[in-house]
N, C-alpha and C positions, 0 to 999 in steps of 0.2 A: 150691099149685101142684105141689110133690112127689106130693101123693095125687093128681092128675088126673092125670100121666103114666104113677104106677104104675097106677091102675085102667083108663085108657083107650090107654096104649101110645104110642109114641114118634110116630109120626105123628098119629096122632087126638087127644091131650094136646096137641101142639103148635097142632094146628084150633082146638081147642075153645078155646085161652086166647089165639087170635089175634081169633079171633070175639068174645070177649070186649073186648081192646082197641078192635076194630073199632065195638061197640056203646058204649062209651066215646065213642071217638072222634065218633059222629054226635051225640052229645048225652043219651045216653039215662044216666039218674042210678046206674050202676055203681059208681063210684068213692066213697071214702067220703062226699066232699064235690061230689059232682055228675057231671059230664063236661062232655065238649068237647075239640076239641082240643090246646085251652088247657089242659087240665088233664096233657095228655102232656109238654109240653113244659114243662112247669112243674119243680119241685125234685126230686119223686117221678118226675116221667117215665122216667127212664131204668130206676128201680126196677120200674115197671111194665112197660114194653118188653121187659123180661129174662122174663117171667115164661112165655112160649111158648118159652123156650128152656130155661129152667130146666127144665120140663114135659119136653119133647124128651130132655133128656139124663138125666135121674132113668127115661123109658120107655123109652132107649136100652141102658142099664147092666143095666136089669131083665130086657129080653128076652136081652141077652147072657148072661147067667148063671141062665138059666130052664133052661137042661138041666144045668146042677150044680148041686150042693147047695149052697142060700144058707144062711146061715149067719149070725149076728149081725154080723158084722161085715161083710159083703156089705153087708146093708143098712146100718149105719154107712157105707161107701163109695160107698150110692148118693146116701144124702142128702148126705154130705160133698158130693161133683161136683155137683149140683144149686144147692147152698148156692154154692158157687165163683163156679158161672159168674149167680146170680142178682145176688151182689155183686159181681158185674163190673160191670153194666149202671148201679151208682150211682157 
């Protein structure tokens, strides 16, 4: 979910991984063990609920420091925040 944010950008990453849930969510066998909505609400749900937000702020971090020089440790801070707020959600 870090790599769709940085590839697709703070809004569009956060689309794509909501659209995602959303295809979970009607039943469609996304998840490792199926879908449904049942499966959001389940042990993992909240792990997975994080992961449009996760995406959002890993494309956030990126675009803000796209006009300086990123630098190894940039990106260590982008996946760190990303990482944060993904374990947030569990």
């Amino acid at each position: 979910m870090i790599a769709v944010g940085l590839l697709l950008g703070s809004r569009r990453g956060f689309a794509a991984l909501a659209l995602y849930l959303v295809e979970g969510a009607c039943g469609l066998p996304v998840f490792s063990l199926g879908g449904g909505i049942a499966y959001l609400l389940g042990p993992t749900g909240g792990f997975l609920l994080a992961y449009p937000l996760a995406a959002f702020v890993a494309g956030w971090i990126f675009d803000a420091t796209r006009s300086t020089a990123r630098t190894d440790s940039a990106g260590r801070a982008i996946s760190l925040a990303a990482e944060l707020v993904l374990f947030a959600g569990v």
